[in-house]
Structures are given as C-alpha cells and as structure tokens.
C-alpha positions in Angstrom: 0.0 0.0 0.0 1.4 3.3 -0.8 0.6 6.9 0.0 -1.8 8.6 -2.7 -1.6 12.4 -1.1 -4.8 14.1 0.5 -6.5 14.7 -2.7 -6.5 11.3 -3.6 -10.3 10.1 -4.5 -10.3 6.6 -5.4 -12.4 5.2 -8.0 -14.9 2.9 -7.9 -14.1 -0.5 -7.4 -15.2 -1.9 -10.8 -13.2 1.3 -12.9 -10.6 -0.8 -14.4 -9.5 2.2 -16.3 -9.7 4.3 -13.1 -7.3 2.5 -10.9 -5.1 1.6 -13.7 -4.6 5.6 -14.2 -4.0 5.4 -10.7 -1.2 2.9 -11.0 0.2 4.3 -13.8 0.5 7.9 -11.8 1.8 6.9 -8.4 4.2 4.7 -10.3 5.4 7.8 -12.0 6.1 8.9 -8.7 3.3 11.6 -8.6 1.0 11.8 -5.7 -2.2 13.5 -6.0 -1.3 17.0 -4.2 -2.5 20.1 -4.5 -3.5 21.9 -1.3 -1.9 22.8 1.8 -2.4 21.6 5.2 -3.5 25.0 6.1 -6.4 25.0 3.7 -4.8 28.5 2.2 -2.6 27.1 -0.6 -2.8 26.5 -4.5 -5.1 24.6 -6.6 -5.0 21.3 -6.9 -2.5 19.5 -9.7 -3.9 17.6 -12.5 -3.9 13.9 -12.7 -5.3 11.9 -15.2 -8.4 9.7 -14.4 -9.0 7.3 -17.6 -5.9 5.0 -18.5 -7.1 6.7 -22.8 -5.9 10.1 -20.9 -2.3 8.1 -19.6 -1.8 6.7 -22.9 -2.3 10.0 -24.9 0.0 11.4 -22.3 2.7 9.0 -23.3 2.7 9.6 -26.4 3.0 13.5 -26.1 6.0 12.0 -24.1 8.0 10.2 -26.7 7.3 12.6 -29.1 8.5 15.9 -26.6 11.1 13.8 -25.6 9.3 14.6 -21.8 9.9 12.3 -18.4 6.5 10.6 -17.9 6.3 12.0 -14.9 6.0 15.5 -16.8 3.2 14.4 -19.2 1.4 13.1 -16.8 0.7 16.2 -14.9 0.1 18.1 -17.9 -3.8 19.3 -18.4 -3.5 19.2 -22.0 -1.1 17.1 -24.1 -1.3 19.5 -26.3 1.1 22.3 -24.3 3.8 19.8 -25.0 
C-alpha cells in the first residue's frame, strides 16, 4: 500500500480504467497533491483519471522527448 496524497479520491471499485490511471500515476512517482495543510494554498494538480488520458499522455511524451512524470501532470497534451 502506498501513499496517494490528501486529494486522492479513489475510484470505484469496478473502474478498471480508473485505478489503472492510478497505478500508472503513483508509479510515475506523482502523488495526488495540491493543497496545503493549512487549507490557504494552491489549486490542486492535475492527474489523469482514464488509463485513454495516460496513454495519450505518453505519447506527447516520446514525441516531446518529456519524463513521464511530466506528461502526466500536464492538463493538455497539447502544451507539449
């Protein structure tokens, strides 16, 4: 079991696709983060929720010669 961050919502337990979006973040080493303990800090990150959304990421990736880690957390593969 590892540590998702405090935004972390988990899918539901059926979303294949979901979880393996899931996987495929944490195991880029990306928590889902956004705010601060304090409640007063910045908007949370993006994170993508459909494994179509991780695979169009990668992609944008190998072509932008980007970590994964990098596409992952981008809103838009397009901004690549």
């Amino acid at each position: 079991m590892r540590y998702a961050g405090h935004d972390f919502a988990a899918p539901r337990r059926a979303d294949d696709s979901g979880w393996g979006a899931v996987t495929a973040v944490l195991d880029a080493g990306l928590r889902y983060e956004g705010f601060q303990v304090c409640g007063c800090g910045r908007e949370s990150e993006y994170r993508p929720r459909r494994s179509s959304d991780v695979r169009s990421r990668r992609r944008v990736a190998v072509r932008a010669g980007l970590c994964e880690a990098d596409a992952l957390a981008l809103r838009d593969p397009a901004d690549a």
